[in-house]
C-alpha positions, 0 to 999 in steps of 0.5 A: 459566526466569529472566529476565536483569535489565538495568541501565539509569541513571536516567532512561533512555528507549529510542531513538525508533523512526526507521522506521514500519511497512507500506505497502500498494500496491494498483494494477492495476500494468500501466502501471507502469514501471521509472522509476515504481517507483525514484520509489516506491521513493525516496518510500518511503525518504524516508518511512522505511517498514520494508515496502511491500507490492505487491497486484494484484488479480484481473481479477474484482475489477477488473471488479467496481470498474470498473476496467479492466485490459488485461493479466491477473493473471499477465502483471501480477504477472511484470511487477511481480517483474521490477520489484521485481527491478531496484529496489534500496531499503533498504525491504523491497519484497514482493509479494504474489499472495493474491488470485491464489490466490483466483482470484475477486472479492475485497472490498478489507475482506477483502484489507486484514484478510488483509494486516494479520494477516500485517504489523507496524504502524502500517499505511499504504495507497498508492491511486491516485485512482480507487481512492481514490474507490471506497474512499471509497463502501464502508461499511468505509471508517470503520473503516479510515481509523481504523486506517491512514493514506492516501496518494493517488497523483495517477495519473489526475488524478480529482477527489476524493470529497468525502467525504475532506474529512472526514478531511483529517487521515489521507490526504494526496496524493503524485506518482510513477509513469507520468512523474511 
């Protein structure tokens, strides 16, 4: 089958895309309130994203990282549909429960791979503190931080690892949620 040609004037240049591409979220989310999601939501317009993806993670991954988490997996992901049910947004607000699927320890380099075949670029990720700084330790950190830019949540007022210094250029730090 033939191509159609078009006619463009000379000179002609596409518009510029006015809208970037995916956020990931990845937070326990069992201290998120309706108040914290419409801030995420507002930021997340204000930065124009296409699609912010919400990732809880395991009661497994969590123990794995040492992050404590009261409510189990299934209590926080219908307490984040109900969330993502009252928030109304122009950004496409989708949750996915891949890792409650797995039902076991999940590595952040596998959920990041997984999430980015399935999602259009370019890529970001929104961490808290604390997350932010275990994101830091792992040995794949380097070649994520060259694939997708970082948002770090000021949730629990966590001094930074130094070793974001390094690439004070591809992260930078955002306030919303629990009363913020």
């Amino acid at each position: 089958m033939a191509r159609e040609q078009i006619k463009v004037p000379f000179g002609y240049e596409p518009p510029a895309q006015t809208r970037k591409g995916t956020i990931f979220v990845f937070e326990t989310f069992e201290d998120w309130t309706e108040a914290d999601m419409q801030a995420f939501a507002a930021w997340a317009e204000e930065k124009k994203f296409v699609r912010a993806i919400f990732y809880p993670q395991h009661e497994e991954t969590l123990r794995r990282m040492d992050i404590p988490s009261k409510a189990p997996y299934h209590a926080r992901v219908k307490h984040l549909e109900s969330l993502l049910k009252q928030t109304n947004s122009s950004v496409q607000l989708d949750l996915d429960t891949w890792e409650g699927k797995r039902k076991k320890y999940t590595p952040m380099d596998t959920s990041l791979h997984f999430l980015t075949d399935k999602s259009p670029g370019p890529y970001f990720l929104c961490l808290s503190d604390r997350y932010a700084n275990l994101f830091v330790t792992y040995p794949s950190f380097k070649e994520w931080i060259k694939n997708l830019r970082l948002y770090i949540n000021e949730q629990f007022h966590v001094p930074l690892h130094g070793r974001l210094t390094e690439y004070a250029q591809r992260w930078e730090t955002v306030r919303f949620g629990n009363g913020a």
